[in-house]
N, C-alpha and C positions, 0 to 999 in steps of 0.2 A: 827225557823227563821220567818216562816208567823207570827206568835204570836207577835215577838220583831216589825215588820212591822205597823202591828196593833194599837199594842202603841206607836208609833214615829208617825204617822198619828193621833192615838187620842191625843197625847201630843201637836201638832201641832194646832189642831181642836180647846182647849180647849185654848193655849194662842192666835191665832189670835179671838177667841171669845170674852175674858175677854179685850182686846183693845177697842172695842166700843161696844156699845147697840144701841141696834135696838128701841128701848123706846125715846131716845134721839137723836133727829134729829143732835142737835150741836157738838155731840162727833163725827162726821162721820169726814174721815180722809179729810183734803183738800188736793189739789192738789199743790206742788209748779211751781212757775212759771220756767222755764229756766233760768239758772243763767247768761246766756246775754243778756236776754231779763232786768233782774233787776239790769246788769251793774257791775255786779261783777265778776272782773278777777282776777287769782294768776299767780305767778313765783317763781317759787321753786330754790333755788340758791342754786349750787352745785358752792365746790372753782375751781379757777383758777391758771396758774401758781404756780404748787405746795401747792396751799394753800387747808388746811382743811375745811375752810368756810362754813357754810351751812345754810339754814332758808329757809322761805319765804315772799313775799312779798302779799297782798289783796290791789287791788284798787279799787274803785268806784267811779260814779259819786256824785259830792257834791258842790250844791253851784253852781260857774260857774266855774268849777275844779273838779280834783281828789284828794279822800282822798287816804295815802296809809298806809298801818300798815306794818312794817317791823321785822320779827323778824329774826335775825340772831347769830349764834354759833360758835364754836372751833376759834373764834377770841380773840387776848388777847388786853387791855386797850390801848387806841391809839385814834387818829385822823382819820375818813374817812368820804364819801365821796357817793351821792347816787347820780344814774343821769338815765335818759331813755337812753336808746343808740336806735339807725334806725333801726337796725334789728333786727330779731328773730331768733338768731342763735347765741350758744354757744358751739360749737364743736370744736374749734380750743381751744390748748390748755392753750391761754396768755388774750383768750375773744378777739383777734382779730375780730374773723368773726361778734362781735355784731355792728360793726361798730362804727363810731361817736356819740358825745350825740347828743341829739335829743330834738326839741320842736316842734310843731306845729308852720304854716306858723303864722308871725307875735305875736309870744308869747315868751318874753324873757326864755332862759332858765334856767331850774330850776335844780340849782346843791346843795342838803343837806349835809352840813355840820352838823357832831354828833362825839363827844369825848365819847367813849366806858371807862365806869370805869368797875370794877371786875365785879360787878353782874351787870352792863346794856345788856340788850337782845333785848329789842324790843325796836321800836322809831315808831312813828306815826308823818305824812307831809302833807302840803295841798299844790300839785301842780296849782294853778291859770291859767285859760284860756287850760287846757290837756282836755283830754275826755278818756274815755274809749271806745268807740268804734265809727265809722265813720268813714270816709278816713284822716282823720288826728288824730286819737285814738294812745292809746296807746298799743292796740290788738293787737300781733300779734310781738310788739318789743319787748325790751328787757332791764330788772333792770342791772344793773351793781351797785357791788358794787366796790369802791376805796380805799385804804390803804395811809396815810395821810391827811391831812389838805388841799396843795395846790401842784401844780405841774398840770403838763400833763395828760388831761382824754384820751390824745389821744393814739393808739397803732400800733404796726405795724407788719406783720406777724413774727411770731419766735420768737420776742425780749422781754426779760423783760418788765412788766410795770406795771402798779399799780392797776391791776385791778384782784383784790381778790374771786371774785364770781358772777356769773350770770344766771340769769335764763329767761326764753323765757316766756311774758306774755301771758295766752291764758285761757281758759275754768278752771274752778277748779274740781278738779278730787273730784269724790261723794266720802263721808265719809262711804257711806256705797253701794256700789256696786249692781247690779241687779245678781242675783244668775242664772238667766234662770230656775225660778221653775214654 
């Protein structure tokens, strides 16, 4: 057992060695910054009222606006519908609690219209005049997405309505996690 120990330590030794050299100043690992310090938030959309729905969303600051990539799934070809909603809360089960769309004081708001054909998955938007974070950001609300073309963004607790998947915008969870070693 000590033996097998041994070489899981020297196996270890030998690939964080062959990552950088000590010869080459340039290969040494940099640091990344915090991902809200560089303006980049997600929201991972789980469906609503019954729906399967699921993707996510990446926003950043761009321009004098946010850019947003959208990628979302188990939806079938159709007319929807993307909008910020006020809150940050997706726990009710119709997307009531994310409340109204939402824009920043004095910035009309921004509701994307996209027609889902078989293979469409993602769509990319540029919200004009949003931010990503600040006291008027988009941190900390919430993606909605909509099922149709046009109709009502609005909802009310219990009831039906067309709001297919939502997720809460905030920090994007690391691709590769800190193990505590």
């Amino acid at each position: 057992m000590a033996a097998f120990g041994a070489l899981l330590a020297l196996s270890a030794a030998v690939a964080v060695g062959g990552c950088q050299s000590t010869k080459d100043p340039s290969a040494a690992p940099v640091a990344a910054a915090p991902s809200e310090a560089a303006g980049n938030v997600e929201a991972k959309l789980i469906g609503t009222g019954g729906s399967s729905a699921s993707g996510s969303a990446l926003l950043h600051d761009a321009r004098a606006g946010v850019d947003v990539s959208l990628w979302i799934g188990s939806i079938g070809p159709g007319e929807y519908r993307v909008a910020i909603h006020e809150h940050g809360n997706c726990s009710s089960i119709n997307g009531f609690a994310a409340g109204a769309p939402w824009a920043p004081p004095g910035v009309p708001l921004s509701v994307v219209q996209f027609r889902k054909n078989d293979d469409t998955r993602t769509l990319t938007m540029y919200l004009p005049g949003y931010r990503v974070g600040g006291p008027t950001g988009v941190m900390g609300r919430s993606v909605i997405v909509h099922d149709g073309g046009s109709g009502s963004l609005e909802a009310r607790p219990g009831v039906p309505n067309s709001r297919i998947a939502c997720g809460v915008i905030g920090s994007p969870e690391p691709m590769f996690p800190t193990l505590g070693l």
